[in-house]
C-alpha positions in Angstrom: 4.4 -1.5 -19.2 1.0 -3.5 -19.3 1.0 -1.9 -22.8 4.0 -3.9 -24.0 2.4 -6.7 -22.7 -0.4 -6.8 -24.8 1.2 -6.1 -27.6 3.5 -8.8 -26.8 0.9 -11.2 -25.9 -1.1 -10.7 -29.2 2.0 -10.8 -31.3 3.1 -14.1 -30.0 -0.5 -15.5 -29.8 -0.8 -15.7 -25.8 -4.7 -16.1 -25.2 -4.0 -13.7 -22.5 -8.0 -12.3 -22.0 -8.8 -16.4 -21.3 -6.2 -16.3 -18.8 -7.3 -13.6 -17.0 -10.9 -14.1 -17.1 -12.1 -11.2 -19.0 -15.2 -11.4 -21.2 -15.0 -12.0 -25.0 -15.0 -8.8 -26.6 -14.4 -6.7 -23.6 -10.6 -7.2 -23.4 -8.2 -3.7 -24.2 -5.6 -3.9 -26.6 -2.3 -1.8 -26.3 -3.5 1.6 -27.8 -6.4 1.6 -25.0 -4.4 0.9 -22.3 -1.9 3.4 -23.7 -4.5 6.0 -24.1 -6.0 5.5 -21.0 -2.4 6.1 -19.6 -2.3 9.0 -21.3 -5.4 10.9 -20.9 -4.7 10.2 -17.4 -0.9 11.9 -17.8 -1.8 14.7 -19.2 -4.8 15.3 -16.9 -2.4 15.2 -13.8 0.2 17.5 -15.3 -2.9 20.2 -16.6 -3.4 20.0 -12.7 0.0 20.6 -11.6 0.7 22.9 -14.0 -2.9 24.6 -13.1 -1.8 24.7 -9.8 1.3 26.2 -10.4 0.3 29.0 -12.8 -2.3 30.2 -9.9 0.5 29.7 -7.2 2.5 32.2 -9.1 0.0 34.5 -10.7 -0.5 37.8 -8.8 -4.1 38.0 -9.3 -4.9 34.9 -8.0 -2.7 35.1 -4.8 -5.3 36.1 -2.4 -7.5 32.5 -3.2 -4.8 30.3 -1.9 -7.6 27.7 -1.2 -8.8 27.3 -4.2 -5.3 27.0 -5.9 -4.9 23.9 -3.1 -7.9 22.3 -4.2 -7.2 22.1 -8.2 -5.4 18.7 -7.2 -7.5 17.3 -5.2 -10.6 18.1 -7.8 -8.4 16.5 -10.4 -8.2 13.5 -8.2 -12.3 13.4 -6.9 -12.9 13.2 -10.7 -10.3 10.4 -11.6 -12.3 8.6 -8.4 -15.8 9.1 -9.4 -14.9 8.0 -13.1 -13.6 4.4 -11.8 -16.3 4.2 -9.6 -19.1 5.3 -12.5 -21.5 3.0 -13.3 -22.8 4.2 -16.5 -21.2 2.0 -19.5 -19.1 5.0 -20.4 -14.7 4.6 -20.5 -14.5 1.0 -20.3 -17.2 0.3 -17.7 -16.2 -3.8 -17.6 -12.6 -3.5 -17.2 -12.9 -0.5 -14.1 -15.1 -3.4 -12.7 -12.1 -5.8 -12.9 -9.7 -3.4 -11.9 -11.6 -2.5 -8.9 -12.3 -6.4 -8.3 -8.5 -7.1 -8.4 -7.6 -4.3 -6.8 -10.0 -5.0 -3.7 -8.8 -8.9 -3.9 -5.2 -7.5 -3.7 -6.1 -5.4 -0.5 -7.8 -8.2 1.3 -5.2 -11.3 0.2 -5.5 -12.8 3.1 -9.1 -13.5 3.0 -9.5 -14.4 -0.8 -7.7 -17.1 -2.7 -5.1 -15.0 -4.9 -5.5 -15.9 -8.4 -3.3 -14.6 -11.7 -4.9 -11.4 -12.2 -4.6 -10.4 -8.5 -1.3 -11.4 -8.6 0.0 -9.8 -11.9 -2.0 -6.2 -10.4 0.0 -6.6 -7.5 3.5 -7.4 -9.4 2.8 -4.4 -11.9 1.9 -2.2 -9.0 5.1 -2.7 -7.0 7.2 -3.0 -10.0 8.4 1.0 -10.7 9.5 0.9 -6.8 8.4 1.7 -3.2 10.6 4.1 -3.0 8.9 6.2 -6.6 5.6 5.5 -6.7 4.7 4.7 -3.1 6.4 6.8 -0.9 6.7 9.8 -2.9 2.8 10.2 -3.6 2.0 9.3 0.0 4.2 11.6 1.1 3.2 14.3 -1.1 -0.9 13.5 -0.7 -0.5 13.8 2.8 1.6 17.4 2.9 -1.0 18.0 0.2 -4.3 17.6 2.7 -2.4 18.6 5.5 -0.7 22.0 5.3 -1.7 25.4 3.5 1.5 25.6 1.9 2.6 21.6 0.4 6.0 22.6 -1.6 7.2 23.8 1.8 9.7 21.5 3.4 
């Protein structure tokens, strides 16, 4: 969605890197935001999938841990590449990200400004109930229990 909204922006001439803030030059445009969407899609099925190819396979039934763990590698890695510090994968916009996201967790203690505030709208857009709930619900069975497809 933030996608469209570049392309939107830069088709109807919105200065929209001034409004946020961003530095000149530093700003993404709609095929890095939809490649970084992407990249991160198709990492998070390979781990699903990864997951459930060991699940089922025969051979690897006895190491039930390590199948459990092919998630939560998959997210350790997405952490530790937003939190890199090396000017590798869009090093200044992680840094805003991370800026607006920690703004949006402690509103009441900053003044909320437009990028806080368009974070937070994009974030609760898809739902509570979808994006929220679900993945909290499924971390948490995830961390919690041997066995996480069991109801």
């Amino acid at each position: 969605m933030y996608a469209a909204n570049i392309y939107f922006w830069k088709r109807y001439r919105v200065n929209y890197p001034f409004i946020f803030g961003f530095k000149e030059g530093t700003e993404l445009g709609c095929k890095d935001v939809l490649l970084l969407s992407f990249g991160v899609a198709v990492f998070a099925m390979a781990g699903a999938l990864a997951n459930l190819a060991m699940e089922m396979d025969p051979k690897t039934q006895r190491f039930q841990q390590f199948t459990e763990l092919v998630p939560q590698a998959l997210l350790g890695l997405f952490i530790v590449m937003l939190f890199c510090p090396f000017n590798i994968i869009f090093r200044s916009n992680r840094f805003f990200f991370l800026r607006c996201m920690f703004h949006c967790i402690c509103a009441p203690l900053y003044k909320v400004t437009l990028p806080e505030f368009f974070l937070a709208d994009q974030l609760t857009k898809p739902g509570k109930s979808i994006v929220v709930s679900s993945n909290f619900r499924f971390s948490c069975k995830l961390m919690s229990s041997n066995d996480p497809y069991s109801s």
